[in-house]
C-alpha positions as CSV (number, residue, x, y, z in Angstrom):
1,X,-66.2,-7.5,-33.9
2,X,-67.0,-4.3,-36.1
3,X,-63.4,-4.0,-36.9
4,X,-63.5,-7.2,-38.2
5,X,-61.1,-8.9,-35.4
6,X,-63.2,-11.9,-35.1
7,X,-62.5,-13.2,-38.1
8,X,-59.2,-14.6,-39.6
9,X,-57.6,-13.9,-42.4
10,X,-58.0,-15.2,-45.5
11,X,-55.0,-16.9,-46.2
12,X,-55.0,-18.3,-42.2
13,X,-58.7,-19.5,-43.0
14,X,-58.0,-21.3,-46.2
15,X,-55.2,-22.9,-44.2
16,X,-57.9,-23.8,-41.4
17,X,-60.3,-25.1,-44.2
18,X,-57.4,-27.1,-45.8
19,X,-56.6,-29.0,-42.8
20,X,-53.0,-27.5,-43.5
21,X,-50.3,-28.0,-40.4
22,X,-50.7,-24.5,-38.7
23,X,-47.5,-22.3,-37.2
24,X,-47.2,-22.3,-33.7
25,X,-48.0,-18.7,-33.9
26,X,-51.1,-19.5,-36.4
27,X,-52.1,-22.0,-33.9
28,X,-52.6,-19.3,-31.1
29,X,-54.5,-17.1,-33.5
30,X,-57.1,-19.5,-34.4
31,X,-57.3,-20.5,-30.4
32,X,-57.7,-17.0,-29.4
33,X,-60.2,-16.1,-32.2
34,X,-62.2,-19.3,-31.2
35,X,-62.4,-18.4,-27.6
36,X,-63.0,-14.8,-28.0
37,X,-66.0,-15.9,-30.0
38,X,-67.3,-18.1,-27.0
39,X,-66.5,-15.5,-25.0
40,X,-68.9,-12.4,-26.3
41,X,-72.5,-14.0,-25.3
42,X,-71.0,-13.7,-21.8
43,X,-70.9,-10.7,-19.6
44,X,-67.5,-9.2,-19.0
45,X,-66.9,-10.3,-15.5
46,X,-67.6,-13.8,-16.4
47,X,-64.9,-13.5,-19.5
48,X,-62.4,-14.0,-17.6
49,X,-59.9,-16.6,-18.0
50,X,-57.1,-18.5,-16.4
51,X,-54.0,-16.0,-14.5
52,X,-54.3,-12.4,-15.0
53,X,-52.4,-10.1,-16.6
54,X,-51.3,-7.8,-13.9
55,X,-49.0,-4.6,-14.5
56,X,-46.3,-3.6,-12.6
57,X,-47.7,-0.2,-11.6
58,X,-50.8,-2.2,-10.0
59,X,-48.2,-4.7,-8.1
60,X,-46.7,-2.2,-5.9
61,X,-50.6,-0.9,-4.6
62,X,-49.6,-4.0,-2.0
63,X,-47.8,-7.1,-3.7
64,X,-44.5,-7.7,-3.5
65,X,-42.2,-4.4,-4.5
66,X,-40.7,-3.7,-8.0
67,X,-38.1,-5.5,-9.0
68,X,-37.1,-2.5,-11.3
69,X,-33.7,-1.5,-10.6
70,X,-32.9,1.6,-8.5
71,X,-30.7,3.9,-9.5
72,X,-29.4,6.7,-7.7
C-alpha cells in the first residue's frame, strides 16, 4: 500500500467511475485490487485464497516428479 499498489490508475479509475466496458485484462486488475483491499484487515494465514501457487522446485520435496525434460 505505501507504493501506491492499492490503487488504480487514473485512466483505469476514470474508466471504473465512467461505467466504461472494461478489458478483460482491466477487468482482473480492478478484481485483484478489490480483493487485495478486503484482504489487508486479515492476518496473513487467513489471506489465502482459492489453489495455490506451487513452484516446481517445492513439487519434487514429495509430489509427483518434474516433468522437466532430462537430458543427458
Amino acid at each position: 500500500m505505501a507504493a501506491g499498489y492499492d490503487k488504480l490508475p487514473a485512466d483505469l479509475q476514470a474508466k471504473v467511475d465512467a461505467g466504461a466496458d472494461l478489458t478483460e485484462d482491466e477487468e482482473e486488475r480492478v478484481r485483484g485490487i478489490k480483493e487485495m483491499l478486503e484482504d489487508v484487515p486479515k492476518a496473513p494465514e487467513d489471506r489465502k485464497r482459492g489453489i495455490l501457487f506451487v513452484e516446481r522446485h517445492d513439487e519434487r520435496k514429495g509430489g509427483p516428479p518434474s516433468k522437466k525434460r532430462k537430458t543427458k
